[in-house]
C-alpha atoms as a printed R data frame, in Angstrom:
    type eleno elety resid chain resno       x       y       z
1   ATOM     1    CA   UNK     A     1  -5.611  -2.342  11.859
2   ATOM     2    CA   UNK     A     2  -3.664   0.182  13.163
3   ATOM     3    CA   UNK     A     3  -4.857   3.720  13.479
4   ATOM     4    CA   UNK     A     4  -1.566   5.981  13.185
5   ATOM     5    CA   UNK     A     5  -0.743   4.389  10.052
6   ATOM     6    CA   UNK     A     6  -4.493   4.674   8.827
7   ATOM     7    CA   UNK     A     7  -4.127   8.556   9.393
8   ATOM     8    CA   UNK     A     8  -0.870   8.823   7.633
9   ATOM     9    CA   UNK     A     9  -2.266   7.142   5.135
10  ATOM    10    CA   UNK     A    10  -5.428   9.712   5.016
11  ATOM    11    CA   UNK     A    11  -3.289  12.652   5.626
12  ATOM    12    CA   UNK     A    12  -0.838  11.197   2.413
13  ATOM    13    CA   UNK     A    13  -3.687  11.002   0.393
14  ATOM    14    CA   UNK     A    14  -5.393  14.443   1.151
15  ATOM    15    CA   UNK     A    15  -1.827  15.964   0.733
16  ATOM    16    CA   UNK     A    16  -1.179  13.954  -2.790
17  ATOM    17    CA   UNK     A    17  -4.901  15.255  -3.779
18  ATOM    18    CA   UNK     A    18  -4.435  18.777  -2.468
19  ATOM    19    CA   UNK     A    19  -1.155  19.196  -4.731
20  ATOM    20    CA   UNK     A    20  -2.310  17.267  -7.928
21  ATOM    21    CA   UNK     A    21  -5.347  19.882  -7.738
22  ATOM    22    CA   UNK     A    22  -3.514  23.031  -7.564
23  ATOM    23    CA   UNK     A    23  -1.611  21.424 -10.767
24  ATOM    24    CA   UNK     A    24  -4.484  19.872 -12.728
25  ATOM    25    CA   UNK     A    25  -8.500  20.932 -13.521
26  ATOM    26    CA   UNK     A    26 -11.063  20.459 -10.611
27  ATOM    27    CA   UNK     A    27 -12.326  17.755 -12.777
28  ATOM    28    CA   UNK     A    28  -9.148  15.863 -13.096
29  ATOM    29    CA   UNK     A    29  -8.348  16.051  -9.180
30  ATOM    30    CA   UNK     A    30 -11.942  14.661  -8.002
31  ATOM    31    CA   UNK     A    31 -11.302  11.586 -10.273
32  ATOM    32    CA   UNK     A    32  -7.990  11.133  -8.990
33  ATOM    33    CA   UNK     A    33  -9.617  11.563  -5.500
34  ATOM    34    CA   UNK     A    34 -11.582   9.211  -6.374
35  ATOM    35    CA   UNK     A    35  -8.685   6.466  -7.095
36  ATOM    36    CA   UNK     A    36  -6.595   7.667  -4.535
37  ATOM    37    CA   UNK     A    37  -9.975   6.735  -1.798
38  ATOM    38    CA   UNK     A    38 -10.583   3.129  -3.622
39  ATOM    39    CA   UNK     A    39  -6.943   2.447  -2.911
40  ATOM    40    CA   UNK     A    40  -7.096   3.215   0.471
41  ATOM    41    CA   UNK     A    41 -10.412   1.173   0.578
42  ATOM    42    CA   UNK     A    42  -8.832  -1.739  -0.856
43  ATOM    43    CA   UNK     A    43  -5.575  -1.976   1.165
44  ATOM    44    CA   UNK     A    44  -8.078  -1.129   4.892
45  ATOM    45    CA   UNK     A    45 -10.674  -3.957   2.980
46  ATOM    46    CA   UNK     A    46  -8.372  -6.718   2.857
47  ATOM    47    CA   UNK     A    47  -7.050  -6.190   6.389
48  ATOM    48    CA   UNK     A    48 -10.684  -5.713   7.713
49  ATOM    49    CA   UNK     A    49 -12.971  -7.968   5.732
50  ATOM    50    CA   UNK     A    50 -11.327  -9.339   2.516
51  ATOM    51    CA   UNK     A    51  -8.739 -11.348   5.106
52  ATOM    52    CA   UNK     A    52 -11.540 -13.395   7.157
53  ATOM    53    CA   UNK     A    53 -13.584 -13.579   3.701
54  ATOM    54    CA   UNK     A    54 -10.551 -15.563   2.066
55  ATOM    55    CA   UNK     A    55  -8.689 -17.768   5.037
56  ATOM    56    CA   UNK     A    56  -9.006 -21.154   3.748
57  ATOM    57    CA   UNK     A    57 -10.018 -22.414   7.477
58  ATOM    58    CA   UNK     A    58 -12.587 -20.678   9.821
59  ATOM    59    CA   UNK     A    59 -10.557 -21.677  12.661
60  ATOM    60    CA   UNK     A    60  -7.436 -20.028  12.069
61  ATOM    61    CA   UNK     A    61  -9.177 -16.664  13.024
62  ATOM    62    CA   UNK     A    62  -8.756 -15.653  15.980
63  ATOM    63    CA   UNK     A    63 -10.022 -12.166  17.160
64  ATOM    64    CA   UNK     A    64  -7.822 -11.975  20.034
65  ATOM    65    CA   UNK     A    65  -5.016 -12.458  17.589
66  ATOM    66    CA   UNK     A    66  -2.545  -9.328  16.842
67  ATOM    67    CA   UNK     A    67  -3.341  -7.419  13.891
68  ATOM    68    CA   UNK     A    68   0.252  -8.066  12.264
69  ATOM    69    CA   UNK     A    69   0.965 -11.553  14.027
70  ATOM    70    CA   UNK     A    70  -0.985 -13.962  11.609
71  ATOM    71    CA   UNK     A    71  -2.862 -12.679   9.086
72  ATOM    72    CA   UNK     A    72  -2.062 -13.171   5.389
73  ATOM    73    CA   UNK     A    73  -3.372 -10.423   3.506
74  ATOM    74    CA   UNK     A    74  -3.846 -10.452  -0.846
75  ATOM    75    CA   UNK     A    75  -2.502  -6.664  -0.600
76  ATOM    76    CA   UNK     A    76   0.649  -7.200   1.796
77  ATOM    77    CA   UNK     A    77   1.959 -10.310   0.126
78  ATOM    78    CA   UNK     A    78   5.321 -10.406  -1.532
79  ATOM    79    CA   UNK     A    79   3.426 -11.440  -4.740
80  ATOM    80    CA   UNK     A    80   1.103  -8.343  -4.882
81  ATOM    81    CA   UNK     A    81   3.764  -6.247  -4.680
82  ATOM    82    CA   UNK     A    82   6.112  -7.728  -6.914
83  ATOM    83    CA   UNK     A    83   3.141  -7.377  -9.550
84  ATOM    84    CA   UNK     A    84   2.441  -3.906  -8.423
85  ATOM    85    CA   UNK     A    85   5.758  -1.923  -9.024
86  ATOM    86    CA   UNK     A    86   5.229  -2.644 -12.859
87  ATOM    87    CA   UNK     A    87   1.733  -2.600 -13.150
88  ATOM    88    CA   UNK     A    88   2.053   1.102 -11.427
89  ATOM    89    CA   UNK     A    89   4.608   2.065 -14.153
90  ATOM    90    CA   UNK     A    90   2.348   0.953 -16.499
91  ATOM    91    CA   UNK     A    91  -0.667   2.949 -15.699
92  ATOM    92    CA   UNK     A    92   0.593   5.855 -14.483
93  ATOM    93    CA   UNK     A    93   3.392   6.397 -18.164
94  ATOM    94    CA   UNK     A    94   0.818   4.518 -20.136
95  ATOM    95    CA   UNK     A    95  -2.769   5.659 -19.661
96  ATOM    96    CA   UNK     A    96  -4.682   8.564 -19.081
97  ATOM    97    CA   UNK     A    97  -6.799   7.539 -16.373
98  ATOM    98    CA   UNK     A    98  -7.230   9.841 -13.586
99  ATOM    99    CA   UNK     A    99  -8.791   7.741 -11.245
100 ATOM   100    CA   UNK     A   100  -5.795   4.600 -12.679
101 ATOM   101    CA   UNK     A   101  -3.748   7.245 -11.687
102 ATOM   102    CA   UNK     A   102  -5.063   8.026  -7.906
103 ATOM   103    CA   UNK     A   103  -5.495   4.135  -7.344
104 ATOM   104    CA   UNK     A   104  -2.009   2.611  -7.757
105 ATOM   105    CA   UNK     A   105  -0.584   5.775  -6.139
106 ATOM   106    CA   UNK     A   106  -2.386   5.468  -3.175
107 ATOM   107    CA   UNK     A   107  -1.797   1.561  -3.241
108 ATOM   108    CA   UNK     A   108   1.977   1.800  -3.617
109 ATOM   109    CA   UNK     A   109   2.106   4.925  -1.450
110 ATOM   110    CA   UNK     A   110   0.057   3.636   1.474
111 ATOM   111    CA   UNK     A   111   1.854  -0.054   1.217
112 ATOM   112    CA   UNK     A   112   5.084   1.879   1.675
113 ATOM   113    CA   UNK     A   113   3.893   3.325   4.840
114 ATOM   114    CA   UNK     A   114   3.451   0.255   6.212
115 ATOM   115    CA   UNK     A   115   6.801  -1.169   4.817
116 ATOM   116    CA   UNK     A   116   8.464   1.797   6.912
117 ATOM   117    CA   UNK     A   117   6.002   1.631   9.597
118 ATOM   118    CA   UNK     A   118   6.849  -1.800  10.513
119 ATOM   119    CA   UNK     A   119  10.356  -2.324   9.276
120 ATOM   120    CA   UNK     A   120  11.330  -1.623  13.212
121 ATOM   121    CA   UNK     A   121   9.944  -4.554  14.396
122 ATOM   122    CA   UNK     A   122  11.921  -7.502  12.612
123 ATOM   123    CA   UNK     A   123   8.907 -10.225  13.302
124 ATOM   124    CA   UNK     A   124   5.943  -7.870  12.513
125 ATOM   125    CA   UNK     A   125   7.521  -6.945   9.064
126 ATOM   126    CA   UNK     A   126   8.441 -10.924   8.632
127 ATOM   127    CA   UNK     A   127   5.058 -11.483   9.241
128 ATOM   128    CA   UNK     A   128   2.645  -9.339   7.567
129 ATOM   129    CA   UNK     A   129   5.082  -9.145   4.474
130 ATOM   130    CA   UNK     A   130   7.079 -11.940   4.208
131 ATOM   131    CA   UNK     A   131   4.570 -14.857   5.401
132 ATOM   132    CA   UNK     A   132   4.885 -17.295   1.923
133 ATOM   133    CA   UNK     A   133   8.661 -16.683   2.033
134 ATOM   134    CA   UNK     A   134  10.626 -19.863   3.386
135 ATOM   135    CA   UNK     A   135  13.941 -18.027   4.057
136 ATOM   136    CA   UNK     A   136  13.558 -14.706   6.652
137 ATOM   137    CA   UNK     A   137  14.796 -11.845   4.985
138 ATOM   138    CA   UNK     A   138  18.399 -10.961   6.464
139 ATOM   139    CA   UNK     A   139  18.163  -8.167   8.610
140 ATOM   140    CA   UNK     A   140  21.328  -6.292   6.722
141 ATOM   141    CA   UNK     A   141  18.702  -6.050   3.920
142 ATOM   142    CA   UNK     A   142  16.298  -4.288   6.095
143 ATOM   143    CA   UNK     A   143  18.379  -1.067   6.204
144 ATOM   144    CA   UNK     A   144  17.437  -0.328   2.690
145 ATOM   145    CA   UNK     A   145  13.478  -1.029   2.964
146 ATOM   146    CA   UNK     A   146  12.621   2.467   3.816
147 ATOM   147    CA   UNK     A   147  14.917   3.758   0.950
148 ATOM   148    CA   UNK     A   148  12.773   1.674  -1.426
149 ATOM   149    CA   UNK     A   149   9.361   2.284   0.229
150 ATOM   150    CA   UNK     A   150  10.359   6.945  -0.127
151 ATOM   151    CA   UNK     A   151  11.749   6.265  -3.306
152 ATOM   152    CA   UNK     A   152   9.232   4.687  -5.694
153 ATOM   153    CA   UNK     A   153   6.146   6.277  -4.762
154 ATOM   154    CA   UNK     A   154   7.783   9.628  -5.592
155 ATOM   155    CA   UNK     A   155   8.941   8.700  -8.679
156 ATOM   156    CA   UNK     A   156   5.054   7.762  -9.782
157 ATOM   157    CA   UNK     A   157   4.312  10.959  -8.845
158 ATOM   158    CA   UNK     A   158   7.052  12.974 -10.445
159 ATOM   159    CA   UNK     A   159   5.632  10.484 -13.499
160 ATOM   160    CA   UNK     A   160   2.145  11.416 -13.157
161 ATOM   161    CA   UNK     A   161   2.922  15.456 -13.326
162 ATOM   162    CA   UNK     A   162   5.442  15.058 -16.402
């Protein structure tokens, strides 16, 4: 796991919590505080446990390993994500769950990180996002990843305080 992007992804989620309080009820922001920290323990869980829980063979872990060479996360996969963008929409325009609210926000937001984090390094961003895809993503196409990755997770938020 790597550390800078684990405190970007703390200091993203203090921020978001700091300015949904100041525009919501001290009740409302601790249960979104409480979504946006099972987020970021879901997305650390899978790198750190849920990822040696679920490889099919013991063998193919290897501490010495990389953190982004090899490992096929639930969370990072192309298939998560796809599923995520309108499962976010729907939770955050369709319920009132604070804590619905704090949880796909801090998924999306602290997946995005990583998106930008690693969209750098062609081979890291292949593999920890792109490992079930047959055909490498072109890297003309890359150019507009960290577009995406700034773009959506504001608009849940802009969605959340409407």
């Amino acid at each position: 796991m790597n550390k800078q992007v684990a405190v970007i992804q703390v200091g993203l989620a203090l921020g978001l919590g700091a300015l949904f309080y100041l525009l919501s009820t001290l009740t409302a922001a601790l249960f979104f505080g409480v979504g946006l920290t099972l987020g970021l323990v879901m997305l650390w869980g899978d790198e750190l446990v849920g990822y040696s829980w679920y490889s099919e063979k013991k063998g193919l872990i290897d501490p010495g390993l990389e953190y982004h060479t090899s490992k096929k996360m639930i969370t990072r996969s192309l298939l998560f994500i796809a599923v995520l963008v309108p499962l976010s929409l729907f939770v955050v325009t369709s319920t009132a769950s604070f804590i619905g609210w704090g949880l796909v926000l801090s998924l999306v937001a602290g997946i995005c990180i990583e998106i930008i984090w690693y969209q750098q390094d062609y081979s890291a961003f292949q593999g920890r996002f792109l490992q079930q895809n047959t055909t490498p993503l072109a890297p003309e196409v890359m150019r507009y990843v960290p577009f995406v990755s700034i773009l959506f997770p504001i608009i849940l938020f802009i969605l959340i305080l409407l």
